[in-house]
C-alpha positions as MATLAB code, in Angstrom:
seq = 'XXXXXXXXXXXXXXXXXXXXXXXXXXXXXXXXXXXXXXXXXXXXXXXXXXXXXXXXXXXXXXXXXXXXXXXXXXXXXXXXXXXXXXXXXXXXXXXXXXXXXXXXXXXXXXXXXXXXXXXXXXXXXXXXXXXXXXXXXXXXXXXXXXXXXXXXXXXXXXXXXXXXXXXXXXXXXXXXXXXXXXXXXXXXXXXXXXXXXXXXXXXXXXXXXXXXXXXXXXXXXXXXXXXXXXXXXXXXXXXXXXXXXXXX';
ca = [
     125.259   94.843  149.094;
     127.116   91.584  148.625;
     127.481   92.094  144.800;
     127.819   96.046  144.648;
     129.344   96.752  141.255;
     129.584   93.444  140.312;
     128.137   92.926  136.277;
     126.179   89.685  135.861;
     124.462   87.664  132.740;
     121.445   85.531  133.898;
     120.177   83.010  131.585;
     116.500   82.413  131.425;
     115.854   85.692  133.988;
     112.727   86.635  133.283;
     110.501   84.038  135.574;
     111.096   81.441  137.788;
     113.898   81.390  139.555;
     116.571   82.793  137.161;
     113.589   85.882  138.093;
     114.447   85.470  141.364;
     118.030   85.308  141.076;
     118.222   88.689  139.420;
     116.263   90.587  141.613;
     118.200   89.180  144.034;
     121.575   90.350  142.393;
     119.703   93.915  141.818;
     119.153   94.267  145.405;
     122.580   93.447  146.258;
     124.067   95.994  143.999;
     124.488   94.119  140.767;
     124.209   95.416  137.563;
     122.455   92.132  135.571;
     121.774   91.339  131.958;
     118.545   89.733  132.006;
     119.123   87.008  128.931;
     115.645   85.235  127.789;
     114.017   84.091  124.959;
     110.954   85.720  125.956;
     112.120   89.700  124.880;
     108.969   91.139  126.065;
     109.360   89.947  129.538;
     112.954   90.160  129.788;
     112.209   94.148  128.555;
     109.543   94.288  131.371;
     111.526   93.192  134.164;
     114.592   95.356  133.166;
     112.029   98.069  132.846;
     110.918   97.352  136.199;
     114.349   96.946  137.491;
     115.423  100.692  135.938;
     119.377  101.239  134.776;
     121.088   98.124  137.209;
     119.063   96.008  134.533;
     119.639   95.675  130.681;
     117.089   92.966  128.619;
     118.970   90.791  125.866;
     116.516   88.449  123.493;
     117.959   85.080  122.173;
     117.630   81.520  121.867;
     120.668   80.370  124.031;
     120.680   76.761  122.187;
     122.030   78.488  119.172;
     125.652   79.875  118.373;
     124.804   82.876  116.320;
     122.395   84.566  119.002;
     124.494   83.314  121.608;
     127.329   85.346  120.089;
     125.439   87.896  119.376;
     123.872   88.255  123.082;
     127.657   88.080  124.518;
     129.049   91.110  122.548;
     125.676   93.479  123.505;
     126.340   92.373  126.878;
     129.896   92.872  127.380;
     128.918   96.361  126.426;
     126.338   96.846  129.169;
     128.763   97.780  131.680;
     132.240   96.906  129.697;
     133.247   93.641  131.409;
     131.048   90.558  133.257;
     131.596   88.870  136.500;
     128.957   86.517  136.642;
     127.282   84.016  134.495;
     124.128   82.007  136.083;
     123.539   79.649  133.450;
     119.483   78.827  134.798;
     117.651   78.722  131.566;
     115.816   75.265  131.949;
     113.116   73.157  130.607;
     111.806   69.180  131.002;
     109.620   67.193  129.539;
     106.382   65.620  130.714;
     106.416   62.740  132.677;
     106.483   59.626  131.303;
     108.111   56.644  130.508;
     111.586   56.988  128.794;
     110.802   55.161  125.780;
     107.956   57.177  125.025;
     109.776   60.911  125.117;
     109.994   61.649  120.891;
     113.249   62.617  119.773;
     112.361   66.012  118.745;
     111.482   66.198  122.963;
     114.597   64.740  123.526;
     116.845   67.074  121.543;
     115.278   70.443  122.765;
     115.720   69.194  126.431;
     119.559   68.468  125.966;
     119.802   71.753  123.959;
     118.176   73.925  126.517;
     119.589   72.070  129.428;
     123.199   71.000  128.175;
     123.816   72.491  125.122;
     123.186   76.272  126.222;
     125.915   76.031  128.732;
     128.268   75.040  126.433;
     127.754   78.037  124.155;
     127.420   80.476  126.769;
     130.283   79.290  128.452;
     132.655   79.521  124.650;
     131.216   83.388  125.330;
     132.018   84.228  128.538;
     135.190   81.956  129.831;
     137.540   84.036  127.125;
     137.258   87.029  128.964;
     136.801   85.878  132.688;
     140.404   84.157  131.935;
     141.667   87.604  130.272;
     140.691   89.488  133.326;
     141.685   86.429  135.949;
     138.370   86.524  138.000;
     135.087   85.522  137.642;
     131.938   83.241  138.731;
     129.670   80.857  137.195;
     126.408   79.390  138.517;
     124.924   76.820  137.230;
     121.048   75.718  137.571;
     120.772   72.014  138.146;
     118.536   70.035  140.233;
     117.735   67.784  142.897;
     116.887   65.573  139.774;
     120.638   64.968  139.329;
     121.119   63.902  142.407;
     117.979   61.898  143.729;
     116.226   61.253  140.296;
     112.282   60.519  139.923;
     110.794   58.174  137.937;
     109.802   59.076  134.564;
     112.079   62.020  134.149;
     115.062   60.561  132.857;
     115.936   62.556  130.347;
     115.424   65.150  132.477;
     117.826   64.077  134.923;
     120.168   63.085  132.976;
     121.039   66.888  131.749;
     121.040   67.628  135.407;
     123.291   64.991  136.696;
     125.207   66.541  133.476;
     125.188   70.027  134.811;
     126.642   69.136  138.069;
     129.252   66.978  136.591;
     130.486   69.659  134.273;
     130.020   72.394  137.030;
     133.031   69.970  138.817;
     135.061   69.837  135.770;
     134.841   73.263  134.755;
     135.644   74.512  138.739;
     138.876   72.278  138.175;
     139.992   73.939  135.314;
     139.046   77.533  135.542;
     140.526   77.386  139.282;
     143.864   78.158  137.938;
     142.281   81.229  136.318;
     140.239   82.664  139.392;
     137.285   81.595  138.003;
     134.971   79.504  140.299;
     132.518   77.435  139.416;
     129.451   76.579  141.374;
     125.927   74.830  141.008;
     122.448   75.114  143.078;
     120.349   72.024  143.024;
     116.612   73.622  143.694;
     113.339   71.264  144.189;
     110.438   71.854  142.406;
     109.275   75.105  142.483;
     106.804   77.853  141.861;
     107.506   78.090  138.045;
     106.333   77.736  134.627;
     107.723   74.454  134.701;
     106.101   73.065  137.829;
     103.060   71.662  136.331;
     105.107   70.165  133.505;
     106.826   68.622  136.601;
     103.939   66.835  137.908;
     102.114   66.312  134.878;
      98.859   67.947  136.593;
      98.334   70.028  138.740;
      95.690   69.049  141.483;
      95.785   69.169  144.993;
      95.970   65.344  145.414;
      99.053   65.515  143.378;
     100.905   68.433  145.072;
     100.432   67.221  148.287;
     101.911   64.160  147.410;
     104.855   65.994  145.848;
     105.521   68.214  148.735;
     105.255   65.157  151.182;
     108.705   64.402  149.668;
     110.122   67.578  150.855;
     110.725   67.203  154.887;
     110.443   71.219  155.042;
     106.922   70.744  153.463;
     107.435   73.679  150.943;
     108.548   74.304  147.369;
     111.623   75.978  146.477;
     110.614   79.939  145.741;
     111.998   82.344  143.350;
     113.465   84.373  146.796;
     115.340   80.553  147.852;
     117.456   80.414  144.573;
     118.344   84.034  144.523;
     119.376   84.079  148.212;
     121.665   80.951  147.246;
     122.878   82.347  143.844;
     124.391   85.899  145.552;
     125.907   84.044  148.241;
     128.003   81.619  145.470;
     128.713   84.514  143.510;
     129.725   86.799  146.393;
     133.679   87.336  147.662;
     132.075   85.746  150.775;
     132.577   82.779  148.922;
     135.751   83.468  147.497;
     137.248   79.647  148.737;
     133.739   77.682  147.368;
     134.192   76.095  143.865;
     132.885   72.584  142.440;
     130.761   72.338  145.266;
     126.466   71.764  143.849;
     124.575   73.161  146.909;
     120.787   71.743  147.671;
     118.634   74.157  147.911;
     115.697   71.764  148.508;
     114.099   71.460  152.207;
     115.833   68.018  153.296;
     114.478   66.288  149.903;
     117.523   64.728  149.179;
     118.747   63.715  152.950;
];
């Protein structure tokens, strides 16, 4: 019970890993705020997940629902201690030149832009109460990139850099600041990843990854309670790969 009465807000929870990440926080005594744009799922899994859960519905790339999402949720419980920033999304792969602009823009939104507005919600009152954690979603992309995904991996080289700066400056207000860089995955997004999904081309995916596996659901949430535990009370800035040896 790492996280036992701890109150979280997890972007993009209702699949995928941010899925994983608040079962996870559930079964380590977290209350969580499952934030998606998806309502129906997010009410499904809080459903599932009885009163430790709450579903909130918005578009996280947009200030009014953002605003609106933060004042429902400070009510859940009356305060937050956690923010996973996770919500994610990519475009297909293919040669940078050839990603549209209307692509382009709903990639940095989801990917840059979101954390940005959730963070103008939250950081007020993790600096009023002098505590708090942040978690933010980035990738191995950011740090070992792959051809024709550069847009891609450019918001996630973004999200570690701004994990960094934000650890620096929140330090002085106990707030730390932390990132998980997962490999591909079991997710929605996975076939988007690969731009099709055969056998031929996930082998030669997962021959990348010297553990031979994807990242799972279970990986990220393992990873995201130990970050936002007390057990890691002297961790900030630091963007940990969660990723079987792909980026050694």
């Amino acid at each position: 019970m790492q996280l036992k009465d701890k109150v979280a807000v997890v972007t993009g929870g209702a699949s995928g890993f941010g899925a994983g990440i608040v079962r996870k926080f559930v079964a380590e005594g977290a209350s969580v705020v499952i934030v998606d744009i998806n309502g129906d799922a997010a009410a499904a899994m809080a459903d599932d997940l009885g009163d430790a859960a709450r579903a909130a519905t918005a578009d996280i790339t947009r200030a009014d629902q953002v605003a609106e999402m933060a004042e429902a949720a400070l009510g859940f419980r009356g305060r937050m201690d956690i923010l996973v920033n996770n919500a994610g999304t990519t475009h297909r792969p293919q040669p940078l030149e050839n990603v549209d602009e209307a692509e382009f823009d709903r990639v940095m939104a989801v990917n840059a832009k979101s954390v940005y507005l959730m963070s103008r919600a939250f950081v007020p009152h993790m600096k009023e109460r002098g505590s708090g954690a942040i978690l933010n979603v980035a990738s191995t992309a950011g740090v070992s990139p792959r051809p024709n995904l550069t847009w891609y991996n450019a918001t996630k080289g973004w999200m570690i850099t701004v994990t960094k700066s934000m650890a620096v400056e929140l330090a002085p207000h106990g707030v730390r600041v932390n990132a998980i860089n997962p490999v591909a995955g079991e997710t929605p997004l996975l076939k988007t990843f690969m731009g099709e999904d055969t056998p031929e081309i996930r082998a030669k995916f997962l021959a990348t990854i010297p553990l031979g596996r994807f990242s799972t659901p279970e990986d990220m949430g393992n990873a995201a309670a130990y970050l936002c535990s007390d057990a890691a009370s002297m961790v900030t800035g630091v963007a940990m790969e969660v990723d079987g040896g792909r980026c050694i």
